[in-house]
C-alpha positions as CSV (number, residue, x, y, z in Angstrom):
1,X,71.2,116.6,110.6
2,X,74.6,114.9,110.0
3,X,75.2,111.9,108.2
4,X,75.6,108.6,110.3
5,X,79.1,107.9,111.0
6,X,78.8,103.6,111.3
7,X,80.3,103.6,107.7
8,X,83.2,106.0,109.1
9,X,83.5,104.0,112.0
10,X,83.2,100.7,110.4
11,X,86.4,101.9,107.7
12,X,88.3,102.6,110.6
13,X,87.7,99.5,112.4
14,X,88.7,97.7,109.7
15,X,91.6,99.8,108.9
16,X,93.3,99.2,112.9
17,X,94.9,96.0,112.5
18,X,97.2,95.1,110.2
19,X,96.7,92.7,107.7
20,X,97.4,88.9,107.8
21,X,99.1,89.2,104.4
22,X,100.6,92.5,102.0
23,X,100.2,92.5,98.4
24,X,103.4,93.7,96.5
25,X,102.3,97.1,96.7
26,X,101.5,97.8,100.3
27,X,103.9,98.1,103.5
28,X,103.9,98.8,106.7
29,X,105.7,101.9,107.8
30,X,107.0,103.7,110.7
31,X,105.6,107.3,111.4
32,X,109.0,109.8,111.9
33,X,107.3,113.0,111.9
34,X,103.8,115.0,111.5
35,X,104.7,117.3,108.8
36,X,101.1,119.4,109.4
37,X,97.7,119.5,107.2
38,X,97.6,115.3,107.8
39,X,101.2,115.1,106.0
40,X,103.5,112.8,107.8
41,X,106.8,111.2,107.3
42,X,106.6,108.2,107.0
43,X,109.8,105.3,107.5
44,X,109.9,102.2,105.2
45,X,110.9,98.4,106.0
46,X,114.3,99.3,103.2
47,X,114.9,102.6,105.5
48,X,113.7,105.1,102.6
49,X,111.6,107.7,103.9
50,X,107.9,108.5,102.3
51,X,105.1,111.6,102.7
52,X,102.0,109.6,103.3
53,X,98.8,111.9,103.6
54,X,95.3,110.2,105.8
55,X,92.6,110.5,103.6
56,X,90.2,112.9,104.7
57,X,87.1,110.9,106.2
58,X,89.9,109.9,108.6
59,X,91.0,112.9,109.9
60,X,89.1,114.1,112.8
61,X,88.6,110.5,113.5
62,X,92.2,108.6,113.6
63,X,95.1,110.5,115.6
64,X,98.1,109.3,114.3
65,X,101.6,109.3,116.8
66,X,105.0,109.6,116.0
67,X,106.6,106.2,116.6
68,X,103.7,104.5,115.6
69,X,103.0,102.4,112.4
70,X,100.6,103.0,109.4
């Protein structure tokens, strides 16, 4: 038997909405391109570009677009 997935499902509940307020080291960035093997491209606010990789209890349950933010 599998192990439950409320905890997994709960995390990403929790991680769908942004925020009321960042800390100094968090942003919220624009998604440019899937890069493959949950690698993406990733726009910031100042216009540099980022790799960003979803951690992997997320991946077969959070399908990320291009165009959208993370």
């Amino acid at each position: 038997m599998g192990r439950p997935k409320r905890n997994l499902f709960a995390a990403a509940e929790e991680t769908s909405t942004p925020p009321s307020a960042l800390t100094a080291t968090q942003s919220i960035a624009r998604v440019i391109k899937a890069e493959g093997n949950s690698l993406y491209s990733c726009s910031l606010p100042e216009k540099n570009t980022v790799l960003v990789e979803l951690l992997p209890r997320f991946r077969n349950t959070i399908w990320i677009k291009r165009g959208g933010y993370v």
